[in-house]
C-alpha positions as CSV (number, residue, x, y, z in Angstrom):
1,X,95.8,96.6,123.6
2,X,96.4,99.8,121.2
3,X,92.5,100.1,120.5
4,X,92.1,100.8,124.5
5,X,95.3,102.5,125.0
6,X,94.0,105.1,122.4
7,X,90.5,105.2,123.8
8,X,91.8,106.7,127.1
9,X,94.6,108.8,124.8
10,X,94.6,110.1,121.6
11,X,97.5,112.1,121.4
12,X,100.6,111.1,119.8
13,X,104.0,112.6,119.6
14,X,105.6,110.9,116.2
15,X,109.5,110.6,115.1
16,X,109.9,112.9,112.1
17,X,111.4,109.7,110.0
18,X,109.9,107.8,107.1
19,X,109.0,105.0,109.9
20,X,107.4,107.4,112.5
21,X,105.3,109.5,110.1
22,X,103.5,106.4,108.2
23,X,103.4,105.3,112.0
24,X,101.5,107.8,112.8
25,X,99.2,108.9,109.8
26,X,98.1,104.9,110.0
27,X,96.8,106.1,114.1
28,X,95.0,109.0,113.2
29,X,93.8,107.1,110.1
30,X,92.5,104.3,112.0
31,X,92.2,105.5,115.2
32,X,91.4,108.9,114.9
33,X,94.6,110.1,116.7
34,X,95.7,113.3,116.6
35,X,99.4,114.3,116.2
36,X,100.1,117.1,118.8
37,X,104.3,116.5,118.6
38,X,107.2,115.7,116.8
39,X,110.7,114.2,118.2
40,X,114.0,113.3,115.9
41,X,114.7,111.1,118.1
42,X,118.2,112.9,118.9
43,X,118.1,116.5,121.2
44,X,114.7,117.6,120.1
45,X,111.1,117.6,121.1
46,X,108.6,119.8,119.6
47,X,104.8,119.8,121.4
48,X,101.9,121.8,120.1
49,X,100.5,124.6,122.0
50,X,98.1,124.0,124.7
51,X,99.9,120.4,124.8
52,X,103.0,121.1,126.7
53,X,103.7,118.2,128.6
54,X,106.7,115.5,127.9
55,X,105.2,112.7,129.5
56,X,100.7,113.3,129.0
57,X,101.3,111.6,125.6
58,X,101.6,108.6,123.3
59,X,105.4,108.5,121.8
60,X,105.3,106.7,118.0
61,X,108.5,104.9,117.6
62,X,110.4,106.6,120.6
63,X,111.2,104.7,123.7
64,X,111.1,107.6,126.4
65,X,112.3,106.1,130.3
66,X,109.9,107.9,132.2
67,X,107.4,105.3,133.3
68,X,104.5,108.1,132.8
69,X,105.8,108.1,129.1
70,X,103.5,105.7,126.9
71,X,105.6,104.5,124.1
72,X,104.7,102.2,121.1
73,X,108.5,101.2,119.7
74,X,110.7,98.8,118.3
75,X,114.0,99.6,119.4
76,X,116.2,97.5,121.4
77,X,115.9,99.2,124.7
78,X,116.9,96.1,127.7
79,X,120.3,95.1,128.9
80,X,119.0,92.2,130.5
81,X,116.0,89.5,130.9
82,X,115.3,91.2,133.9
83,X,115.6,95.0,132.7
84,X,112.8,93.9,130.1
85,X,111.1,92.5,133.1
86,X,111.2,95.8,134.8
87,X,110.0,97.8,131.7
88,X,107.3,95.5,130.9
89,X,106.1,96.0,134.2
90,X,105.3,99.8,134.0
91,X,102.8,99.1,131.9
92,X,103.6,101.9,129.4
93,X,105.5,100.6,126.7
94,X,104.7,98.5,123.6
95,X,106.5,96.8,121.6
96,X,107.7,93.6,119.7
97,X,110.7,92.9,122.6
98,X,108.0,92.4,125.1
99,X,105.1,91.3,123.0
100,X,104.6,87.4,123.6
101,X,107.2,87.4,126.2
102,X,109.9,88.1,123.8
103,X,113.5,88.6,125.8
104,X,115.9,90.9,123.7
105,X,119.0,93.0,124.7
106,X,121.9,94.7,124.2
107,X,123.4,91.8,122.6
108,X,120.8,90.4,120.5
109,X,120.7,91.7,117.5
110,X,121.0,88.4,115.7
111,X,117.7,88.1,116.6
112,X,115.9,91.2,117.0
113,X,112.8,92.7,115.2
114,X,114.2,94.1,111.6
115,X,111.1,95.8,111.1
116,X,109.7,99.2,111.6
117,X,106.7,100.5,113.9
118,X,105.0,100.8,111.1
119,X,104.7,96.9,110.3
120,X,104.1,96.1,114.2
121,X,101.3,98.8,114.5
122,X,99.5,97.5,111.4
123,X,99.8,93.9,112.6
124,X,98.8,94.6,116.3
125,X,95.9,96.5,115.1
126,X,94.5,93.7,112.8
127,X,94.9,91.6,115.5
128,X,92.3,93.2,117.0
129,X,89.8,93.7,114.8
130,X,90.8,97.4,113.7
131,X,91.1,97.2,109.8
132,X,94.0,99.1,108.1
133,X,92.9,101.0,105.0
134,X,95.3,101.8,102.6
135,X,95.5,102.4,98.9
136,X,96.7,99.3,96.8
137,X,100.3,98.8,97.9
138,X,101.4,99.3,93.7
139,X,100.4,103.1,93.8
140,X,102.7,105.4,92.9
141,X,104.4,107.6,94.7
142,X,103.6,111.2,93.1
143,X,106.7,113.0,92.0
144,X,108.9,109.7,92.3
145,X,110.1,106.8,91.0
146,X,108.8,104.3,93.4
147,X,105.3,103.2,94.5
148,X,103.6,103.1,98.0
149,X,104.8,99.5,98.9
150,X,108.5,100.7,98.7
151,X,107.8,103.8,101.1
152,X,106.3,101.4,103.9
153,X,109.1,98.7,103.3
154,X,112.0,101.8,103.5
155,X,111.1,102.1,107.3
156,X,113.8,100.6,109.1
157,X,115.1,98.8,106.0
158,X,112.6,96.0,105.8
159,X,113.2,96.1,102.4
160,X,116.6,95.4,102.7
161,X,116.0,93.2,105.8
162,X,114.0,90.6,104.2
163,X,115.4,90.4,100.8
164,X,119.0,89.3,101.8
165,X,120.4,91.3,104.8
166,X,119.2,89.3,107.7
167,X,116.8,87.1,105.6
168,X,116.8,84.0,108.0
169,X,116.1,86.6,111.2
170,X,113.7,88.5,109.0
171,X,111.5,85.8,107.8
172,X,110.6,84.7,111.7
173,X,109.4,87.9,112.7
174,X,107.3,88.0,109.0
175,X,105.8,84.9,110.6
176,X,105.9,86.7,114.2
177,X,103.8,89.0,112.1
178,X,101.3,86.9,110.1
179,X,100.6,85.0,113.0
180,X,99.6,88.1,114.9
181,X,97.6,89.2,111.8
182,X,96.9,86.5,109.6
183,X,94.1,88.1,107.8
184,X,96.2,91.1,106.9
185,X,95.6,92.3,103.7
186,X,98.6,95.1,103.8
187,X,100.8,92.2,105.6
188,X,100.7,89.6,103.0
189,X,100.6,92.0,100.0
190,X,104.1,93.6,101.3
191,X,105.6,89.8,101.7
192,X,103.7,88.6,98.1
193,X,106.0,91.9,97.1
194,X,109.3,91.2,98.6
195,X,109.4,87.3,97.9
196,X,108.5,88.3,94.1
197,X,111.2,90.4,93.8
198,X,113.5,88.2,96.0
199,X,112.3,85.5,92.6
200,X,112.9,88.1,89.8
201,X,116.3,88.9,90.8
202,X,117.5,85.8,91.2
203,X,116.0,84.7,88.3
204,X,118.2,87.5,86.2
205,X,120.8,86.0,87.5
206,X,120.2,82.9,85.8
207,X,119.7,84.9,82.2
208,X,122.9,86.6,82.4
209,X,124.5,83.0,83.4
210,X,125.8,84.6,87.2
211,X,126.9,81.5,89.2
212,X,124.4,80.8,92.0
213,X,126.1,81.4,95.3
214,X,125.5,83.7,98.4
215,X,127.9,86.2,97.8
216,X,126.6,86.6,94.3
217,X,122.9,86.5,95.4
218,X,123.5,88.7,98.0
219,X,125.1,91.6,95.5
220,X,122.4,91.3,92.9
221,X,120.0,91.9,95.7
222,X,121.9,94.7,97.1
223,X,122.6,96.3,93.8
224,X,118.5,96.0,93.0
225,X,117.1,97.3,96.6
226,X,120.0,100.3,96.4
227,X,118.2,101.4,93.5
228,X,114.8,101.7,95.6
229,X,116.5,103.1,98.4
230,X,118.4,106.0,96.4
231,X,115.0,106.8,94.3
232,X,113.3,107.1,97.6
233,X,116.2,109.4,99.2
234,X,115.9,111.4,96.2
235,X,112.2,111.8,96.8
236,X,112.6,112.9,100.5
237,X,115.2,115.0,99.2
238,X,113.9,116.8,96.1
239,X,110.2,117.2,97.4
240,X,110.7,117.7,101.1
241,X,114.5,118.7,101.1
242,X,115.6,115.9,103.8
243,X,119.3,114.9,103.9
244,X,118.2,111.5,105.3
245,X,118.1,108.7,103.5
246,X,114.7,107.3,105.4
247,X,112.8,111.3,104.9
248,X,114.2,112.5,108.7
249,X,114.6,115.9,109.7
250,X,116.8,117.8,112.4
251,X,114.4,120.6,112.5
252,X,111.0,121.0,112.1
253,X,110.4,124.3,113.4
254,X,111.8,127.8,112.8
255,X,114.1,129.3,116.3
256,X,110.1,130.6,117.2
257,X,108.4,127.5,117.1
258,X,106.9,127.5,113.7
259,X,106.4,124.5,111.6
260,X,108.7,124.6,108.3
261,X,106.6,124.7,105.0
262,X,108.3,121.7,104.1
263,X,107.9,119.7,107.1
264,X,104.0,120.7,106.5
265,X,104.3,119.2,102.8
266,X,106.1,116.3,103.8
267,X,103.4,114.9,106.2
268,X,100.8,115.7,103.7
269,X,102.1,114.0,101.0
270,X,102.8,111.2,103.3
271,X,99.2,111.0,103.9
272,X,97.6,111.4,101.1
273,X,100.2,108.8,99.5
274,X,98.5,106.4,102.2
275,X,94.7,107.8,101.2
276,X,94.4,110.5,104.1
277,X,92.9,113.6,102.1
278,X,92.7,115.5,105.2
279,X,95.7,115.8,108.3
280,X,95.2,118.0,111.4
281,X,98.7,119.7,111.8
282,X,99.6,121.9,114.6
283,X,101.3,125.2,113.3
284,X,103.5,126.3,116.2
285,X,105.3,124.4,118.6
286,X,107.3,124.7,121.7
287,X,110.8,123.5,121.7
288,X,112.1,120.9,124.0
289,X,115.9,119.8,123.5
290,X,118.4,118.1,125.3
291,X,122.1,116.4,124.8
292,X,122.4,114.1,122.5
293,X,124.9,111.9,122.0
294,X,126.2,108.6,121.0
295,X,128.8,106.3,122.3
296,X,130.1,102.6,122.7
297,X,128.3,100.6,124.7
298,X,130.3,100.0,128.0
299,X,129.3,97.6,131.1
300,X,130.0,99.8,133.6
301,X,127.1,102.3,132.2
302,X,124.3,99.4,133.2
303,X,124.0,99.9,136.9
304,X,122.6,103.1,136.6
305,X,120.9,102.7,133.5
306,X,118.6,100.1,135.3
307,X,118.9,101.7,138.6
308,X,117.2,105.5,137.3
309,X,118.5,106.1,133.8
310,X,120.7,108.2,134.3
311,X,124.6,108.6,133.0
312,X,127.2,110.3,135.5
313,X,124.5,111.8,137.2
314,X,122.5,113.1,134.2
315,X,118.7,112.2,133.1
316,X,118.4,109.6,130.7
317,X,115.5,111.1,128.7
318,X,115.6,108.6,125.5
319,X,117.9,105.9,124.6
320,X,118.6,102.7,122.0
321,X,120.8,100.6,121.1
322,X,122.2,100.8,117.8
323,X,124.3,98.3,116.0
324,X,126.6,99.6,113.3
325,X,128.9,96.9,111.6
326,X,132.5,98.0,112.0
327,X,135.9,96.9,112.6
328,X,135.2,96.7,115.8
329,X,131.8,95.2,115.8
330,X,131.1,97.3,119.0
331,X,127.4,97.8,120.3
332,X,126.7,101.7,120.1
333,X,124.6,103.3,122.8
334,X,122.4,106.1,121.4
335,X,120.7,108.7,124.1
336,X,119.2,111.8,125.0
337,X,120.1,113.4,128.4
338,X,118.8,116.3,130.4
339,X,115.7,117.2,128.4
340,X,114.5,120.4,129.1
């Protein structure tokens, strides 16, 4: 699947988050893909010289609606069995919802993927005969206080996902995973990870005599894994000066369309922290950017969404859903309109 997708196209346009850029670095790495665009997966897209064109290339964990778009995401993206049917059908997009005849939508998020595009990509590849290299998963991270198994597991919270979050959900689509890949070096080193430190927890629990319920198990877990997740915001932020706690950025360019120094480090530290010595990276892009915003999810919006994605008339260009535990427990819809 991916192996001939990238044999007729290289190109990639990648999301400037933690997910997206180990995404991508893992393509070029094993592919030999070559990264000729960014996106933040909000109002901008930034192409490369020479590669202006919104829909001629591979999007990394971006769900664009144009059916010319070829996308390789894992974001929640049908409002019905028979709007997945529709964008499985174009023939463009990849990803875990459709993979295996998987059905999920708006309302699914029990049961969706808790992963990143990162841990798809490596387990689709395998699963074709494409090995993953990367450095031993207990590396450390240079300048940090965490080691390369924590930056792949920060993308989309698997970390978090598996340990105690959504462990039930999580551990399927582990399986989902190994059973795609069951040879997987990476794969079964990242769960060998997470299940040890699921153990060592608990087991400090136990030592300091904490009673052994879920509410308690679930804190100690949460306390531990916070600890990961702020040393690895304070990497993105003290190396590469990100404000996001998973390494993603607004802006990548200058108001001319020149890559940021720090972008530039960021994505070579990235790869060399995953054993690429060496990363092609365009200097100047064009800037594309649209309306972004976010909203509840509301019925009314689906006719047209499935219809020709648009909203009151407007291009759809990009879109998720997003869940975000509130009061209200509402489903959030996430998009891009008008891209320009």
């Amino acid at each position: 699947m991916l192996r001939e997708l990238f044999e007729k196209n290289k190109n990639i346009v990648i999301n400037t988050d933690i997910d997206g850029i180990i995404s991508g670095i893992i393509l070029v790495k094993s592919l030999g893909c070559k990264i000729v665009g960014f996106t933040n997966s909000k109002e901008y897209v930034w192409l490369a010289d020479n590669y202006n064109d919104l829909y001629a290339h591979v999007y990394v964990d971006m769900f664009v609606t144009d059916n010319r778009a070829i996308c390789i995401d894992q974001h929640i993206v049908a409002v019905s069995n028979e709007h997945q049917e529709k964008i499985k059908a174009t023939g463009t997009k990849y990803s875990p919802q459709i993979d295996g005849n998987r059905i999920f939508t708006a309302d699914s998020y029990p049961i969706k993927y808790p992963f990143g595009a990162t841990h798809y990509i490596i387990a689709q590849l395998e699963s074709e005969g494409i090995k993953v290299e990367l450095p031993d998963l207990m590396t450390p991270v240079p300048n940090s206080n965490i080691n390369l198994a924590d930056l792949i597991l920060r993308a989309d919270d698997a970390m978090a996902s598996t340990v105690y979050a959504y462990r039930d959900n999580a551990l399927n689509w582990w399986d989902y995973l190994m059973k795609k890949s069951p040879e997987s070096d990476i794969l079964n080193g990242l769960l060998t990870y997470l299940e040890k430190m699921r153990e060592n927890i608990l087991d400090n629990m136990v030592k300091k005599g904490i009673r052994n319920n879920k509410t308690n198990r679930d804190d100690a877990c949460k306390t531990a894994i916070d600890k990961i997740k702020n040393d690895t915001q304070d990497y993105f932020k003290k190396e590469f000066g990100s404000k996001s706690s998973d390494g993603g950025f607004r802006k990548i360019t200058d108001d001319n369309g020149n890559l940021l120094p720090n972008i530039k480090k960021y994505i070579e530290a990235v790869a060399s922290t995953l054993g690429l010595a060496d990363i092609d990276i365009p200097a100047h892009y064009i800037i594309h950017k649209g309306i972004y915003h976010r909203s509840s999810w509301l019925p009314y919006f689906e006719k047209d969404l499935v219809k020709d994605y648009t909203f009151y008339g407007h291009k759809i260009f990009s879109y998720a859903f997003i869940y975000t535990p509130d009061e209200t427990g509402e489903i959030n819809f996430s998009f891009t309109l008008d891209m320009e």
